[in-house]
N, C-alpha and C positions, 0 to 999 in steps of 0.2 A: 504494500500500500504506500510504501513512504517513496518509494522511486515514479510513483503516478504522483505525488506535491510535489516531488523536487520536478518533475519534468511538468509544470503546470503552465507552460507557455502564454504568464502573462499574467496568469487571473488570479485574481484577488481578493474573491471569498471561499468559504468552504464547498458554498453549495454547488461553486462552479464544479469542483473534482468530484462532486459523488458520484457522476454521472459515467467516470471511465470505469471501465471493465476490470480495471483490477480493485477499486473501492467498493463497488459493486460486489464482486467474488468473496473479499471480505466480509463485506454486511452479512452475505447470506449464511456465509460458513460460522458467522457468528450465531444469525439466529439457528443453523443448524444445530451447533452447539448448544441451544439453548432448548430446542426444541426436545431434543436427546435426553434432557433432565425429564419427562414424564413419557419416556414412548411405552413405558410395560403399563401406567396407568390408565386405571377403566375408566372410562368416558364417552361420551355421544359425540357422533364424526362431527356435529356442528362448534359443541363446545372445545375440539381437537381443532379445529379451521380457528375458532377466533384467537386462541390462546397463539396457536401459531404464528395470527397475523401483529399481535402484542409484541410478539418476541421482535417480528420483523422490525414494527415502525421504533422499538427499544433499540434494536441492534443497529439499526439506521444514524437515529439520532445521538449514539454514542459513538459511532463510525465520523459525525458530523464536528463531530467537539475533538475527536485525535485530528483530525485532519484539520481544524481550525489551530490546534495548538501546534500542531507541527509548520503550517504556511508563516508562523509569529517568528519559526526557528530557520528559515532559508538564507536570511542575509548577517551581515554582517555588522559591526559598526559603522561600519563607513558604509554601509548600503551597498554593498557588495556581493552576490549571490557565493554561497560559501562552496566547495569543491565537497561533490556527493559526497564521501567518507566521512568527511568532517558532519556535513550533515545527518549523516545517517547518526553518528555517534551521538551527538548531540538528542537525534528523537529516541534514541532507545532508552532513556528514561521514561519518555511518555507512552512506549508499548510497557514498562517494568509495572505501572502503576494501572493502568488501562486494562492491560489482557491479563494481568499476573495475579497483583493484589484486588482489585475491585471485582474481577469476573467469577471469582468463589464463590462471594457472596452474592451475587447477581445468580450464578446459576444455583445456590441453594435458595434464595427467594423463588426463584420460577420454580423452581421443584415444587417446592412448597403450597406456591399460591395454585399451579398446579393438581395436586392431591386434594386441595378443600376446596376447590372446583365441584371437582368430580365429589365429595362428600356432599357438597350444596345440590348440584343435582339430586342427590338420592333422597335429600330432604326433604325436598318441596316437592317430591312424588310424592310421599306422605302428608305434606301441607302441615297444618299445627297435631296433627293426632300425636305427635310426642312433641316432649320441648327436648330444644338444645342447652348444651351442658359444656362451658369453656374448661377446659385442662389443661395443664402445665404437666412437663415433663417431670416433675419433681424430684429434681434432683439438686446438685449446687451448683447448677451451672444456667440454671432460672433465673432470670432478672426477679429481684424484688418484687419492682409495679407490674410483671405479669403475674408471678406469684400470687398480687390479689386478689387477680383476675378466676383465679381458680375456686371452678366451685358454681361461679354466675350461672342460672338456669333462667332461659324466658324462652315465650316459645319464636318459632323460626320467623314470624312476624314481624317482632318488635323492630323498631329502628335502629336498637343498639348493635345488631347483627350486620347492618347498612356499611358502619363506623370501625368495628371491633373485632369484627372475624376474624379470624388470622390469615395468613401470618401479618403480626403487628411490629414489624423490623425488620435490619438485618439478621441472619440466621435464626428467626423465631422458629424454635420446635412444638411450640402451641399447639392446639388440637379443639376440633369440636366434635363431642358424640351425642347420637339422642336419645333422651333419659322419659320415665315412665312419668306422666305426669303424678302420678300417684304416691311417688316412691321419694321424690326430689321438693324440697319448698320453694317454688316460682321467688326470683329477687326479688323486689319493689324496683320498677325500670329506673327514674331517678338514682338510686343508688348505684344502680350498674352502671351508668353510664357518668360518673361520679368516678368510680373505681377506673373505668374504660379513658377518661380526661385524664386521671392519672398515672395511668401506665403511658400513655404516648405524648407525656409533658416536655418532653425531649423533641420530641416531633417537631419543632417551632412551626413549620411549612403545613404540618397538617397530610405529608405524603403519603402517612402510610394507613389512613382512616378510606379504609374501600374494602369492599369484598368481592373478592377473585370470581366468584362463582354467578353470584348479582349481576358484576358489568361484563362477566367473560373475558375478561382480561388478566393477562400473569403478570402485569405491572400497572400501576396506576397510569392513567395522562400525566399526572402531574409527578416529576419523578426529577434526581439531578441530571439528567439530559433536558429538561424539557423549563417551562417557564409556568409561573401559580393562573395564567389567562386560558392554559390549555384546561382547564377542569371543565371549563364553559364554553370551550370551543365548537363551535358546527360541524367542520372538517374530524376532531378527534374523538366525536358523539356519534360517528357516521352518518351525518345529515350532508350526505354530499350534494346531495341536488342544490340545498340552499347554499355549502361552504364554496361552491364553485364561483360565485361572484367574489370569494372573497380577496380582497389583494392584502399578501403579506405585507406588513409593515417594518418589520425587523427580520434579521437574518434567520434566529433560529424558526420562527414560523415561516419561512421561505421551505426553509428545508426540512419541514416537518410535511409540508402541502406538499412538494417534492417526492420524499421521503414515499407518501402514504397514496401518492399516485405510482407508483412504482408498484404497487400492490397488483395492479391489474397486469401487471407486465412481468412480473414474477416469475410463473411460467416462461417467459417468450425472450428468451437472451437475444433474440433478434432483434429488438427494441432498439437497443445501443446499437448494433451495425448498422441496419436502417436510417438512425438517425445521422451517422457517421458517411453512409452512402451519401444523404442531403449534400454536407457538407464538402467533400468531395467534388461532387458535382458543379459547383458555386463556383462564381467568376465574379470577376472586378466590375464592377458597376457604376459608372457616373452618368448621371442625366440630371436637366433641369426638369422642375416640375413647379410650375406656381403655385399649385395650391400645396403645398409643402410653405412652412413660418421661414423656412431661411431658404428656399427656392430652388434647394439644390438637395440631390441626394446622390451620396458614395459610399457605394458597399464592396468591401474588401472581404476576401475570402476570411482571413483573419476575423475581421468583426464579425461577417455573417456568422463563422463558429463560437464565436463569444454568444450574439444572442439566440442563436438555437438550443445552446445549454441551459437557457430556460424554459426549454419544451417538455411540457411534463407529459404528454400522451402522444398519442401516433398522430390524433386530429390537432394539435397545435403543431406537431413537426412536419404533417404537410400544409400544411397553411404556411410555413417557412418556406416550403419549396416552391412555390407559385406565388410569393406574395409579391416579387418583384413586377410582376405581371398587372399588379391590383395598384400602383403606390398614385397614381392619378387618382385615382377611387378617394383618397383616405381622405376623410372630412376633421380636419381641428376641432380640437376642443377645448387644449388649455395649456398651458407650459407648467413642465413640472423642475422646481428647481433644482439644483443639485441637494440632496443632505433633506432634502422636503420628508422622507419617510424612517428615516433616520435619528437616534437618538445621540444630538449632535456635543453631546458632556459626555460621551463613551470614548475612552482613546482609539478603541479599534475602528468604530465609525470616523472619527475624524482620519483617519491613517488612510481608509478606505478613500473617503471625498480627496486627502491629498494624493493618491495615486490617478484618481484617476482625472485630475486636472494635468498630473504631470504628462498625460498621455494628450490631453487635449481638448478633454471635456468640458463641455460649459453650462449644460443641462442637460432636460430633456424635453421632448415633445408630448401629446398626450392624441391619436386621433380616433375615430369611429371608423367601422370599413363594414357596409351591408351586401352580403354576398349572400341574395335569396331571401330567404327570409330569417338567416342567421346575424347577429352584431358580433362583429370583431371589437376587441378595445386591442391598439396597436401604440403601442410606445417605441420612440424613436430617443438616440442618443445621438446629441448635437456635439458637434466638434466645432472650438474654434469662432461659435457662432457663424459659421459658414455654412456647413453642408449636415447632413442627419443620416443615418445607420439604421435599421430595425433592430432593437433591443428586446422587446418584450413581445409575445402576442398570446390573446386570450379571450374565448366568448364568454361574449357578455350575456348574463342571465337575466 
């Protein structure tokens, strides 16, 4: 993976590299590994599919943060791209920490959350005819505030189970079984969820308050890959129909929309060549066009490959391959300035807006393009205030 940053010809986010075949290979072979943590356990092929696709957009988004820390390690002081070796040496820190120390715990959560999945289903086949019963491993290697935890009986209804299920951690050994209602004394829910505030006081973020089984997922949205706006997300609720309008605002939702478009294409390693065929194909382009704001458009093979790396399906990356055909078509709508969607007190964001003035940037464009009864929204990247690029393309819903 680290010889696809060092050879990144130019670009200047992460989200541009997810897209080559060797980051890609990575992701999967992660969430393979990931997947691996529950293949003997029992479960329904649906609840086996979505757990799967947890791992993916997990293993995405984790894939997205080493390759954002490793593009911070390519230069030098003097701004200097550093000679591969030195580079290489340099990121194997950040695989030490990544794939060595964090991925343990990562693939004993999935396990875990995994297994009380598959318990949650068998549950709610039952519905409330028994309640559930929180346990600890009880031994001395129990945290305390779950320790409390032991013993809580309500049934599969209440909300505390929403919040509290396990696994409530890293490496939580937690468990839930279910108990007679006759035989066990129901908590007072107030109190459990008293006890349940305090076992995950540590929590600050609130990450690990979800049940596996509930949302079908082996990792929450809101997780340290991801950002506390994903819990509410459309795109990470799977409301895709509505989350397609949405335009990322920041980087990690760039590449989580990305990321989780990639799903349909999961199967189909032709994706990437496909879109690589496009670019390929592409030739140098200048022509005037008046209804263009600076009058002029030049597309270099270089740029045209800059903005088809943010083709997140097959129908935006042909749309890249005829759009040169369309650019009289595009109708104005607004200029977008540089740093406009950007959180410009970030140093990364500002590093970002200073590269890409060094190259020649001065904004962007913003247009509409109706082809049928379809809306394009089509962003252009203005150079120099002279000429404009296609950078972005996407329907609009």
């Amino acid at each position: 993976m680290m010889k696809a940053v060092y050879k990144t010809d130019g670009a200047e986010l992460a989200i541009d590299i997810l897209s080559t075949p060797q980051v890609r290979e990575f992701m999967d072979a992660h969430a393979v590994a990931l997947d691996s943590s529950f293949e003997k356990v029992d479960m329904s092929d649906a609840m086996r599919r979505r757990l799967q696709r947890s791992n993916f957009v997990f293993s995405g988004m984790k894939s997205y943060h080493e390759v954002n820390e490793a593009l911070s390690l390519l230069y030098d002081d003097n701004g200097v791209i550093k000679p591969f070796e030195q580079f290489l040496n340099d990121a194997r820190n950040i695989d030490e920490i990544y794939n060595r120390n964090w991925l343990r715990s990562e693939y004993n959560f999935v396990a875990s959350s995994a297994q009380m999945a598959s318990k949650w289903e068998r549950f709610m086949a039952d519905g409330d005819r028994y309640n559930l019963q929180y346990r600890t491993q009880k031994d001395d290697k129990v945290r305390p505030e779950h320790a409390a935890l032991d013993g809580v009986t309500l049934p599969p209804s209440d909300s505390f189970w929403e919040e509290f299920y396990p696994p409530n951690g890293w490496n939580c050994r937690c468990t839930v079984v279910q108990v007679r209602k006759s035989k066990y004394t129901e908590t007072p829910h107030d109190e459990a969820m008293r006890l349940g505030d305090d076992a995950l006081q540590r929590d600050t973020k609130g990450i690990f308050r979800f049940n596996p089984g509930l949302e079908q997922k082996s990792v929450p949205d809101y997780n340290p890959y991801t950002i506390r706006r994903c819990r509410d997300c459309d795109i990470a609720k799977g409301k895709l129909k509505l989350a397609r309008a949405f335009v990322p605002d920041n980087e990690v939702c760039a590449a989580c929309k990305y990321i989780r478009s990639c799903l349909e294409f999961r199967r189909d390693p032709g994706f990437v060549d496909y879109r690589k065929s496009i670019v390929e194909d592409a030739t140098r382009l200048e022509a005037g066009h008046p209804n263009l704001a600076t009058g002029n458009f030049y597309q270099t093979k270089k740029s045209f490959k800059r903005g088809i790396a943010h083709a997140m399906n097959i129908e935006e990356a042909e749309m890249f391959s005829k759009i040169n055909l369309h650019i009289s078509d595009l109708v104005y709508v607004r200029e977008s300035p540089l740093g406009e969607v950007k959180d410009m007190t970030n140093p990364k964001a500002i590093a970002n807006i200073k590269k890409k003035k060094e190259r020649g940037v001065t904004g962007y464009n913003v247009y509409e393009l109706q082809l049928g009864s379809d809306t394009w929204i089509v962003k252009t990247e203005v150079y120099k205030e002279r000429t404009e690029a296609i950078y972005h393309i996407m329907k609009k819903e």
